[in-house]
N, C-alpha and C positions, 0 to 999 in steps of 0.2 A: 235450546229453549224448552223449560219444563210447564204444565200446564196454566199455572199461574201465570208465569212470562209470557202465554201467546192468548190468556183470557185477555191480559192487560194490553197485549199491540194490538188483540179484534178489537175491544172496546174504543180505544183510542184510535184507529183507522176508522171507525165510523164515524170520528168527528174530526175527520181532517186530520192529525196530529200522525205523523213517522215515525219512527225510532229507530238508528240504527244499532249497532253489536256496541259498540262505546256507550250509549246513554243506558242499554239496557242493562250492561256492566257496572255503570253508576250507579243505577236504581235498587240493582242487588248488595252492593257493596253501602249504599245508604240504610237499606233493610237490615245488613248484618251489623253496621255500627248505632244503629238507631235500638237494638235488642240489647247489645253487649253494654250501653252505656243505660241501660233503664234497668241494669242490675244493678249499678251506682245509683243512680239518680231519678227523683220520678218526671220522665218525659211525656209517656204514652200509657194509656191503660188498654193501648190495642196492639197487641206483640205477634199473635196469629201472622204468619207471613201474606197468607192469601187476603188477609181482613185488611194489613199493612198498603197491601196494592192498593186494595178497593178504596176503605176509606181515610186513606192518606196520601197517596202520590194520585190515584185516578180525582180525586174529590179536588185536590192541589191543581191537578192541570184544567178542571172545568172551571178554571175563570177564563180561558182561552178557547172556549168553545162557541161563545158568542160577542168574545172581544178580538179584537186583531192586537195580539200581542207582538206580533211583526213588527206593527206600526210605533212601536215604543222604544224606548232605549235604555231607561232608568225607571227601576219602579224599589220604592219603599215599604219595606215589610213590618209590619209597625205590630208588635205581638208575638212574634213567632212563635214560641215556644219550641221545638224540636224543628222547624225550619220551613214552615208549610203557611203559605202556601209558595213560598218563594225559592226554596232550592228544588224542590221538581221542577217550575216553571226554567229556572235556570238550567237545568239538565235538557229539557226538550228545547230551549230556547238561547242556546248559549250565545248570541248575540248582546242579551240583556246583561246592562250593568247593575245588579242587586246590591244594599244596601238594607240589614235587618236589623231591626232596633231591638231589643229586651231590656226587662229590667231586674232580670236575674243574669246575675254574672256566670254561675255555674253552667246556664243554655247556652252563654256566649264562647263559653269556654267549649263545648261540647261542637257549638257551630263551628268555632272556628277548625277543630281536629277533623271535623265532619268534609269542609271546606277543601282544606288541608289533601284527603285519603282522596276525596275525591277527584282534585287536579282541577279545579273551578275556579277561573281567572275574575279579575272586577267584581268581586262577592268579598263586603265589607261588615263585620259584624260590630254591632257598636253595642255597648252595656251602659245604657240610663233611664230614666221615667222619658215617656216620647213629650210630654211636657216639656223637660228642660232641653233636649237634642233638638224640638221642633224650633228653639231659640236661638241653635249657631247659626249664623248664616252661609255656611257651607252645606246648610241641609233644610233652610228654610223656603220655599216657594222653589224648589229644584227639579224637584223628581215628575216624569211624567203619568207616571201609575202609582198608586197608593194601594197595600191590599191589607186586609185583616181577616181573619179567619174566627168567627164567634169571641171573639175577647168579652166584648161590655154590648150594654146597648147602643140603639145607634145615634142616638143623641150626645151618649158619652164619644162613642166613635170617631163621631165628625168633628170633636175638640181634639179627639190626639190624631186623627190621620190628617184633616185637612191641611192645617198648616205645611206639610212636605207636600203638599201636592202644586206643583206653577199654574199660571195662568194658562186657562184652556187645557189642563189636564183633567185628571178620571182619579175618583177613589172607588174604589168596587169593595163594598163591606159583604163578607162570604155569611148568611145566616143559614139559620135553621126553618122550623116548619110554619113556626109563628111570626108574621112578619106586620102585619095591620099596625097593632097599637105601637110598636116602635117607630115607623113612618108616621103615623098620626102626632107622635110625642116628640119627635127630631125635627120639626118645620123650623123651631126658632131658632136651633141651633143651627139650620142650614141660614139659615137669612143671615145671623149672624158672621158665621163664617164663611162666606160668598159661596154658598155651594145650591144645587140644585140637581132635585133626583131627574134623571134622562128617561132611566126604565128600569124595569123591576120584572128581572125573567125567575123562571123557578125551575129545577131539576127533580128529576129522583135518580136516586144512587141507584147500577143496576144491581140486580141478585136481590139485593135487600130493601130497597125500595123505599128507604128515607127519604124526606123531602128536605130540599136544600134550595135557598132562595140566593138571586146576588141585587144587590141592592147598585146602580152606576150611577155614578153623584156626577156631576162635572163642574170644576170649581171656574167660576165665574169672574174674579177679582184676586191679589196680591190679600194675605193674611191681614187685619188688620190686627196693629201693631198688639193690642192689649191680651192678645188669645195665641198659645193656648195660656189658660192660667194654672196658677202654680201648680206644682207637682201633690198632686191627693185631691184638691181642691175638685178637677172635675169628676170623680168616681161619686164623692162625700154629694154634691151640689151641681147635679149637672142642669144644661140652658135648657131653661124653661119659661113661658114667656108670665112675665107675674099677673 
């Protein structure tokens, strides 16, 4: 274990989280496929291996520092982009059945080889708008965790994650440092879409010391039928109450 691999198990042993010799071998072998394939394709504008740790796999596992990811079994990753925050949590978590939506085929193609090297069992990669996938019903009102990583705001948010989330489940939208006016602007969308914020805790990254907020919605009721709407519609016109 080189100094980065034993910043990243102090770090994460202060929040509870383990690692044994296999996960850490995951996480290294994610770091070298995550570099190798963002010389093809743009995944990450952060390649630095030590920066990779911090703020991608440590930033990925702090939605499990004040949720019981234990307590879960199916969580829907609705954004992912390069895999985050959902194949770390998968890695420390492999109990969890992961399901990651994109709507670029290229990151799907990328997760699934990623998947693949990795040896990560119940890790389903799907390529559509979460629009039109929140509409099968093999993925509507299913999942018991919902997560997104900075995608849109969170009024857009709660239109594409809620829907995958069941009744009495959690969406945890991962933000940045400004979090006010988005909570302020998402009420209607959450009424709308039977959701309701629990709590709103906030981080900072160590070393560097960014702030990072999670937002934990807990959805209240079954989707109803009309939402999400069609695919562009909520980026272009998101819920606002007129």
């Amino acid at each position: 274990m080189d100094a980065t691999q034993q910043q990243f198990v102090q770090l994460l042993e202060k929040q509870n989280i383990s690692l044994c010799t296999l996960q850490l071998d995951q996480f290294e072998q994610y770091y070298k496929t995550l570099v190798e394939w963002n010389e093809k394709m743009n995944l990450t504008g952060i390649t630095e291996r030590e920066q990779v740790y911090l703020k991608h796999f440590y930033d990925s596992l702090s939605v499990a520092f004040n949720f019981d990811v234990g307590s879960v079994s199916t969580i829907a990753d609705i954004g992912s982009g390069a895999g985050f925050p959902s194949i770390p949590l998968k890695i420390a978590f492999p109990h969890l059945k992961v399901t990651i939506v994109d709507s670029l085929n290229k990151r799907i193609i990328f997760l699934k080889e990623l998947v693949s090297q990795l040896g990560l069992s119940d890790t389903e990669c799907v390529h559509g708008r979460a629009e039109d996938i929140a509409r099968l019903p093999k993925y509507r009102d299913q999942f018991d965790l919902a997560t997104a990583r900075a995608v849109a705001r969170l009024q857009v948010l709660n239109e594409f994650c809620l829907p995958f989330v069941k009744k009495d489940g959690t969406f945890i939208a991962m933000k940045g440092s400004e979090i006010e006016e988005e909570l302020s602007d998402s009420s209607f969308s959450l009424t709308e879409l039977k959701g309701k914020v629990v709590r709103v805790l906030k981080m900072q990254l160590p070393i560097e010391e960014s702030l990072r907020h999670f937002v934990e919605i807990h959805k209240l009721a079954a989707t109803p039928a009309k939402y999400p709407r069609k695919a562009g519609i909520p980026l272009k016109e998101p819920l606002m109450k007129l």
